[in-house]
C-alpha positions in Angstrom: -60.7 13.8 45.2 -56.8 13.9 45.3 -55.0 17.6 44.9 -53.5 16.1 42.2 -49.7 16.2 42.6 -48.7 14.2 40.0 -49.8 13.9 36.3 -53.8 14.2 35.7 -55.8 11.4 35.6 -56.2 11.6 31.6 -52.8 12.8 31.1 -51.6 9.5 33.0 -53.9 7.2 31.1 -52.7 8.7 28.0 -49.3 8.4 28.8 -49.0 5.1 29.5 -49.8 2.1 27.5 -50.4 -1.3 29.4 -52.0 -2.2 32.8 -52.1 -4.5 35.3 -55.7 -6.2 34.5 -56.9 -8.2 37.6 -60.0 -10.4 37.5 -61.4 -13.0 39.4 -60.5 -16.6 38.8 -63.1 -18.6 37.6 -60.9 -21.4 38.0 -59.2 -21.1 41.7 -62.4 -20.1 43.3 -62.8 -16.6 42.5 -59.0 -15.7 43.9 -57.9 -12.9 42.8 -55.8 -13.1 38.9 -53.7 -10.5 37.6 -51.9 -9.9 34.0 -50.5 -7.6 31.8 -52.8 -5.8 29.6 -52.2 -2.9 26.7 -55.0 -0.3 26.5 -56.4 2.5 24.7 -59.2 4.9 25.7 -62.5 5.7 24.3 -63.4 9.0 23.6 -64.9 9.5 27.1 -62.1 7.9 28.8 -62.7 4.3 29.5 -59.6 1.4 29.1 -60.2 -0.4 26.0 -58.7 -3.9 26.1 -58.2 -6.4 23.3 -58.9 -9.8 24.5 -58.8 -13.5 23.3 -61.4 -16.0 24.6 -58.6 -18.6 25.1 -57.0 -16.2 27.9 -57.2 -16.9 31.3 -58.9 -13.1 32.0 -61.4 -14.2 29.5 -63.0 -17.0 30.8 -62.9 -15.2 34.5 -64.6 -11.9 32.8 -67.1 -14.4 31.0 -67.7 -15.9 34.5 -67.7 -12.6 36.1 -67.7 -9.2 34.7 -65.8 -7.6 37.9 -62.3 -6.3 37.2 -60.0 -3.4 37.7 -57.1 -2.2 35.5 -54.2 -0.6 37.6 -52.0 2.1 35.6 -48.5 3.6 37.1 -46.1 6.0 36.1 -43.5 4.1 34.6 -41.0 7.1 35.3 -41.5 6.1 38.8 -40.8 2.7 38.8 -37.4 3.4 40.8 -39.4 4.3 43.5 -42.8 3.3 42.5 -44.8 4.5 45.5 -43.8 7.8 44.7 -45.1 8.1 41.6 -48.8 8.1 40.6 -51.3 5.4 39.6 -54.7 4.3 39.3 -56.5 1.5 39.7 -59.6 1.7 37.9 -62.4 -0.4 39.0 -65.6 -1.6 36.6 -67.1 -4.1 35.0 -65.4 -5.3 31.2 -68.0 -5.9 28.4 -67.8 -6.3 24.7 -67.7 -3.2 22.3 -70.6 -3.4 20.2 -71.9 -1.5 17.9 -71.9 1.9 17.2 -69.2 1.9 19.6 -66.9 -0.7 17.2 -65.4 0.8 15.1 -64.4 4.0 16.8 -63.2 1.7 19.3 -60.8 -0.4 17.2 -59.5 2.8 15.2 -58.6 4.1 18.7 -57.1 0.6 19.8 -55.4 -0.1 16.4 -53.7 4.0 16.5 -52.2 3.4 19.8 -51.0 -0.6 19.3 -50.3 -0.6 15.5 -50.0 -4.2 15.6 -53.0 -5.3 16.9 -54.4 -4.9 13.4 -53.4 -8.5 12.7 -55.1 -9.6 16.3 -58.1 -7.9 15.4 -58.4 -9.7 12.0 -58.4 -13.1 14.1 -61.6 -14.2 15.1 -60.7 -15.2 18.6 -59.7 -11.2 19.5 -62.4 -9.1 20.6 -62.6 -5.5 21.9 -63.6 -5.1 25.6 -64.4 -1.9 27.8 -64.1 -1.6 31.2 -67.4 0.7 32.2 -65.8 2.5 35.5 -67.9 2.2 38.3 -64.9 4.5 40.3 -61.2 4.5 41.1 -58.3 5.2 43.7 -55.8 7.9 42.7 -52.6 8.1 44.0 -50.7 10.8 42.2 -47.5 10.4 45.0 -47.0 10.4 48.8 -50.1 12.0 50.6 -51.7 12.4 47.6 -54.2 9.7 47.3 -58.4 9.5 47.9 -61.6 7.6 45.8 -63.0 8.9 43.1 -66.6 7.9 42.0 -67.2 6.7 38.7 -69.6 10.1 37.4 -66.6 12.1 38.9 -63.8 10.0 37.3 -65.6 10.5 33.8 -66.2 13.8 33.7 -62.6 13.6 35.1 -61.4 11.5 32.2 -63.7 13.9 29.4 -62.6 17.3 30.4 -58.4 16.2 30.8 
């Protein structure tokens, strides 16, 4: 586990409030797709995204679940590999119930406005279950993190 330098693991996740969500192309051969992606967190830590089916994510997640989310410090973007960042690695699925609607009172309190996504019916909550992670909270501070470690991580922050 990293010492840590930088902001917690939570404290980070909390902080910020979009991603980098990268998936694998289900179009170009499985290459590697990235895109912006706003989050929230469940109550035990995992990135909740809202997603449409027409996206290009989408139809990669529904071809293969596999993705990672990577969160930085946008105070360090001046000098961005000083600062810290995550990139959290999983597998997305759809919130379902009883998960729902905790899920989309947590989404909808962080991104006001995705109220009027969420009353489409193409937009549909996703979590990414963390399998594990790579920390880097600045220079020298970096390591894995398995996924039991990063949630009791994410629950006790």
């Amino acid at each position: 586990m990293p010492a840590g330098q930088g902001p917690g693991l939570r404290a980070l996740l909390e902080k910020e409030r979009s991603g980098v969500l990268a998936t694998l192309s289900a179009r170009r051969d499985g290459w590697p797709f990235a895109s912006v992606a706003p989050y929230a967190l469940t109550a035990p830590g995992e990135p909740l995204l809202l997603l449409s089916r027409l996206a290009e994510h989408t139809r990669n997640l529904l071809a293969d679940a596999r993705a990672s989310l990577l969160v930085q410090d946008h105070a360090s973007l001046t000098d961005p590999q000083a600062g810290a960042r995550i990139t959290i690695l999983g597998q997305i699925e759809v919130v379902r119930e009883p998960e729902l609607e905790p899920a989309r009172a947590r989404y909808v309190s962080r991104h006001p406005h995705s109220a009027e996504y969420l009353a489409l019916g193409d937009f549909h909550l996703y979590v990414l279950r963390v399998s594990e992670a790579r920390f880097i909270g600045g220079f020298g501070d970096m390591g894995w993190i398995d996924g039991e470690r990063l949630r009791a991580e994410l629950k006790q922050s």
